[in-house]
N, C-alpha and C positions, 0 to 999 in steps of 0.2 A: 492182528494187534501187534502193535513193534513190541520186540522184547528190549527188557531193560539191562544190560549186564556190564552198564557203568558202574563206575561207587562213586561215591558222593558224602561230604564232608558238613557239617553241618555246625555255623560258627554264631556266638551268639557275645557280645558282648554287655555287657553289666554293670548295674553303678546301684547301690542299693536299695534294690527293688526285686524283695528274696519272693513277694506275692505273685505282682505280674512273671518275675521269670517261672515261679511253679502254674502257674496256667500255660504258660509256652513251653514248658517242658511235658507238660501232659499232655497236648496240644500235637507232639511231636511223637509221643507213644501212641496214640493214637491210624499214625501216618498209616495208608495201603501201602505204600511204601517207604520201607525204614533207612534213614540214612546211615554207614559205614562206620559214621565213628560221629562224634559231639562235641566240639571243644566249646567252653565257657570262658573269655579271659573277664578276670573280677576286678574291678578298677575300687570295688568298694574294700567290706565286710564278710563277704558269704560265708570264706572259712572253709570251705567245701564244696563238690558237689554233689549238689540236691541229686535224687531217687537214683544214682549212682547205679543200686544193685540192679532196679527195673531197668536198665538198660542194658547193661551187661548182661543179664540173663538173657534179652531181645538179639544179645548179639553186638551191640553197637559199643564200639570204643570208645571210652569216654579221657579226655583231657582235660585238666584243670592248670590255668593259668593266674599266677594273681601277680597284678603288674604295678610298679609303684608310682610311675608315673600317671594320671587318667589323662585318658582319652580316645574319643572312639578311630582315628584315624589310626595310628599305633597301634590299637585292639585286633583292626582288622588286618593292618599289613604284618604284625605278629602271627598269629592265628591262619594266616595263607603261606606263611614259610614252612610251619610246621603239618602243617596240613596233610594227607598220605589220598586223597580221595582224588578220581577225577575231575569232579565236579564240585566246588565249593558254591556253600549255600548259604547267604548272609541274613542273617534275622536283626530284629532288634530284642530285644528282652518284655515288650508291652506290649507282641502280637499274639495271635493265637490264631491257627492255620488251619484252612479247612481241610476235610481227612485227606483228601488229593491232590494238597497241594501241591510235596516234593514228585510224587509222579508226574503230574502236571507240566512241571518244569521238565524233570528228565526225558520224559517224551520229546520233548519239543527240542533239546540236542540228541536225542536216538533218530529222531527222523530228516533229522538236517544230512542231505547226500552230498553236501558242497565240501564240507567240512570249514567251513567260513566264521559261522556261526560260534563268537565267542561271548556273550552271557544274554542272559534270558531274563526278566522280568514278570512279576506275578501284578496281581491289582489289589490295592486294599480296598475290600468290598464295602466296608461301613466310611469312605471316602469319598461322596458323590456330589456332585453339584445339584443341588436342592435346598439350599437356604435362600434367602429372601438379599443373603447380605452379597453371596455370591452372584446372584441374578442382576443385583445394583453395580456389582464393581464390572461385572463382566464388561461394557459396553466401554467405559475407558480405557479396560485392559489391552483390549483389540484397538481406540483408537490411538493410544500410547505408544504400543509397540510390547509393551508388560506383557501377555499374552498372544496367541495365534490359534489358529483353528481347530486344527490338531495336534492331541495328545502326544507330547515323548516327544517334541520337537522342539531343539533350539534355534531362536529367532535372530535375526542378524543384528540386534539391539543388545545380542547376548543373555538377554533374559529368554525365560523356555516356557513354554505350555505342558504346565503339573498336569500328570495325572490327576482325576476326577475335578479339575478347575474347569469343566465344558461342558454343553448344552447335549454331548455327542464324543461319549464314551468309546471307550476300543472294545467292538465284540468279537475280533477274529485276531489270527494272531497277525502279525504286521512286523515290520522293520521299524525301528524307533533310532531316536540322536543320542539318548541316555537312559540310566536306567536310577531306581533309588535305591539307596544302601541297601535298604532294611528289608526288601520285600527281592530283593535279584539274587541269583546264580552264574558263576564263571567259569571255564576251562582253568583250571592248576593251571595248567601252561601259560594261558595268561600274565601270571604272575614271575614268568622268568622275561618279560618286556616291560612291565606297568607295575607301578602303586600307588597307592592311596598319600596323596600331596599334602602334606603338615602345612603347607604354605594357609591351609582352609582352614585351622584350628583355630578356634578362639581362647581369648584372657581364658575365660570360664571351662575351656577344655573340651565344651562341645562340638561336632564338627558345623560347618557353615556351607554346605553346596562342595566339598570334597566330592561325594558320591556322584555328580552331575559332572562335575572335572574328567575324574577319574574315568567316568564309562564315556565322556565323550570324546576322550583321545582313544579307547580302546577302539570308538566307532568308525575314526579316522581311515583306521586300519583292516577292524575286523566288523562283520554282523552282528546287532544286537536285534534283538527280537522281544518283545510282551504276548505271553498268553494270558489271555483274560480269564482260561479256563481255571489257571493258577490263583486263587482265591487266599487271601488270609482277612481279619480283622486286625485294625491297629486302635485303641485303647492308651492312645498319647499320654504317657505319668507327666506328672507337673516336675519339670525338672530341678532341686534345691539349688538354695542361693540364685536364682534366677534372674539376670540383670536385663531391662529392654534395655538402659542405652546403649551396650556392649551387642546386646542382641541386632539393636539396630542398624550400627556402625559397620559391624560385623557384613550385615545383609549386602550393605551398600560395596564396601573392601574386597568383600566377596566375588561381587558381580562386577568389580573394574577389573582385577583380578583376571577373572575368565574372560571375559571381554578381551582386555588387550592380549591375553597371552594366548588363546585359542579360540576363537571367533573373529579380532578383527583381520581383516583381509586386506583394505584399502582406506586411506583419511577419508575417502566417504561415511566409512562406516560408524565415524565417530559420533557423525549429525544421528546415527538412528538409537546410539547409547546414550548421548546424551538427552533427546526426548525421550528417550522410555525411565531415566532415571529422575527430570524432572517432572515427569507426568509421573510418575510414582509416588516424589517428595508432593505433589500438588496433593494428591491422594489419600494420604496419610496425614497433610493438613488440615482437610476436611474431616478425615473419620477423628482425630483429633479432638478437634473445635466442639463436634457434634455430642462427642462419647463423656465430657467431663470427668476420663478417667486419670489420675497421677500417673499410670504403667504408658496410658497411649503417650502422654508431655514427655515422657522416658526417652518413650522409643524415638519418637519426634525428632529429639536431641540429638539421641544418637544417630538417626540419618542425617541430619542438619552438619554432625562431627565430620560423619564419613565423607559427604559431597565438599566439602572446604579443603581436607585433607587431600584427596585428589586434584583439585583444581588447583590447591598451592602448591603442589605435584612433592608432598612432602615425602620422608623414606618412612616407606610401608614394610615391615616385614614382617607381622604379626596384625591378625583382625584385632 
């Protein structure tokens, strides 16, 4: 069995959600194997942190960060300066990890002989493609360009293939294009080449496809990898003040964003962003029309915003 005799840093960022973050914290006392130390940066309210002492008597260092600006991009590139572990391990505050998780992970940089191998990704289990709604979009996703076959790969249209968005899940571990914030691990080292791109932050402070930026220039250079073995549940909190048109706009800014600055290669490539982003707005026409919801006219808009805004190639500096 490889031994494990990295350390590893374990970063959880926060926005007030003192419930979900205490099931992720006990979620993490749990672990077969405990990570090194714990930082929480608090973008809310917490005041504290929570079961402090259970940790520290486990041994693990704990850090409290409370920052006055929010947001999760800053959360995390704060939190990986200060960081002491070899291996930093990104959560979100609404997951809850199964008992093997962080070993999981660390295996999978203990066993890399290449040394190449710079961040690892887990799978959110309660994530899967099995609804009815997923099975309908699936088939324009693939003829759009919106999706691809397989998992963890970004398409030359710049849009990527999410994990659990396929018919044909990852069950071994694999090379991947990206990884997601909330559920991946990196080499410290890492972080004296790369960080997390504020260019991805929205009005609202949320990130918008930062995580997919971020690990796909890491990938450029170095290995990323998904173990499936790496398991957690994510338990998505309704985010407050929650705007689709901002949401929307957002999605679309996002994906011109990454598109031209790290994905296109050639004015070819424009013809396969620009189908996948009008087969998307076609898409969302439909679920739209169909849904008679105010949030879907919202969001609507707010793609409608985003695609004008590019096309009259106006200054973008903020989603």
């Amino acid at each position: 069995m490889t031994q494990l005799t990295m350390t590893s840093s374990a970063i959880i960022p926060t926005y007030h959600r003192p419930d979900d973050l205490d099931k992720c914290l006990q979620s993490i006392l749990r672990q077969t194997h405990l990570p090194s130390e714990l930082i929480i940066v608090d973008d809310g309210d917490l005041g504290c942190f929570p079961r402090q002492n259970e940790f520290e008597q486990r041994g693990i260092a704990c850090h409290y960060v409370k920052k006055a600006t929010p947001g999760v991009t800053e959360s995390r590139n704060h939190a990986a300066q200060i960081a002491s572990g070899d291996i930093l391990i990104f959560l979100e505050d609404d997951v809850i990890l199964f008992d093997d998780y962080i070993e999981q992970l660390l295996m999978s940089f203990a066993a890399d002989k290449s040394g190449n191998l710079a961040g690892v990704g887990g799978i959110i289990d309660n994530d899967r493609f099995h609804s009815l709604r997923a099975f309908l979009e699936r088939i324009p996703n693939l003829v759009f360009g919106i999706s691809g076959l397989h998992e963890g790969r970004i398409l030359r249209s710049g849009f990527a293939t999410d994990y659990g968005s396929t018919e044909r899940p990852i069950r071994e571990e694999c090379d991947v294009d990206f990884l997601l914030g909330g559920v991946s691990a990196f080499k410290r080292s890492v972080f004296e080449e790369f960080e997390f791109s504020n260019r991805y932050r929205s009005k609202s402070g949320y990130g918008q496809g930062e995580d997919k930026e971020f690990s796909f220039r890491v990938s450029r250079k170095y290995r990323l990898a998904v173990n499936p073995k790496a398991r957690l549940d994510h338990f998505s909190a309704p985010k407050k003040d929650f705007n689709r048109f901002i949401k929307g706009r957002a999605f679309i800014l996002s994906r011109f964003y990454f598109f031209k600055e790290s994905v296109k290669q050639s004015p070819v490539d424009w013809f396969f962003f620009w189908y996948a982003t009008l087969g998307y707005l076609l898409m969302r026409v439909l679920v739209t029309l169909f849904s008679f919801k105010k949030k879907e006219w919202q969001r609507l808009y707010g793609i409608t915003s985003g695609i004008v805004a590019v096309v009259l190639g106006k200054k973008l500096d903020s989603l």
